[in-house]
C-alpha positions, 0 to 999 in steps of 0.5 A: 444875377448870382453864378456859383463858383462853379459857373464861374470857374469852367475848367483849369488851363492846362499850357506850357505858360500855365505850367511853367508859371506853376513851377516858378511859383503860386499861380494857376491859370483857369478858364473862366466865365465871360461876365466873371469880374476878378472879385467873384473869380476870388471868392469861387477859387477860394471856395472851391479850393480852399486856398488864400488869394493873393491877386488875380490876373485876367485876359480876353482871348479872341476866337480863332477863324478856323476852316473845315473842308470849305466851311469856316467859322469862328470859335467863340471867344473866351476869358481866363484868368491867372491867380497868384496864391499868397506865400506859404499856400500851394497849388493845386495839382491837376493831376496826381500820380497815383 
């Protein structure tokens, strides 16, 4: 089955870690599909952003039980991946001051 890098990368992950790994150097940090392998993570971010990768990092996050009122449920769980960019490329920034 081919995704396309935009199925491959779901969202950017905005956190305190991901911040502060972002000030100390090249790395950010995206949400990414379940099935994605760090290959096809590579070539969407290399795609979409037009930067050089230099090794990609990636962790399966367990869904949380949560509770609402007397019903509970569990949130899905989720992968997301941290990419260390080559030296000299920078990163992307989210969001810019206008």
């Amino acid at each position: 089955m081919i995704r396309t890098a935009h199925q491959i990368i779901i969202a950017p992950l905005i956190t305190e870690k991901s911040t502060l790994l972002k000030e100390k150097g090249p790395v950010m940090a995206f949400r990414v599909d379940r099935r994605a392998n760090k290959v096809e993570i590579r070539q969407a971010v290399e795609k979409l952003f037009k930067v050089k990768v230099a090794k990609v990092r990636t962790s399966n996050v367990q869904g949380k039980w949560k509770r609402v009122g007397r019903h509970e449920g569990r949130k899905s769980d989720w992968k997301k991946a941290y990419v260390i960019l080559k030296p000299g490329e920078k990163p992307v920034e989210y969001f810019e001051a206008v």
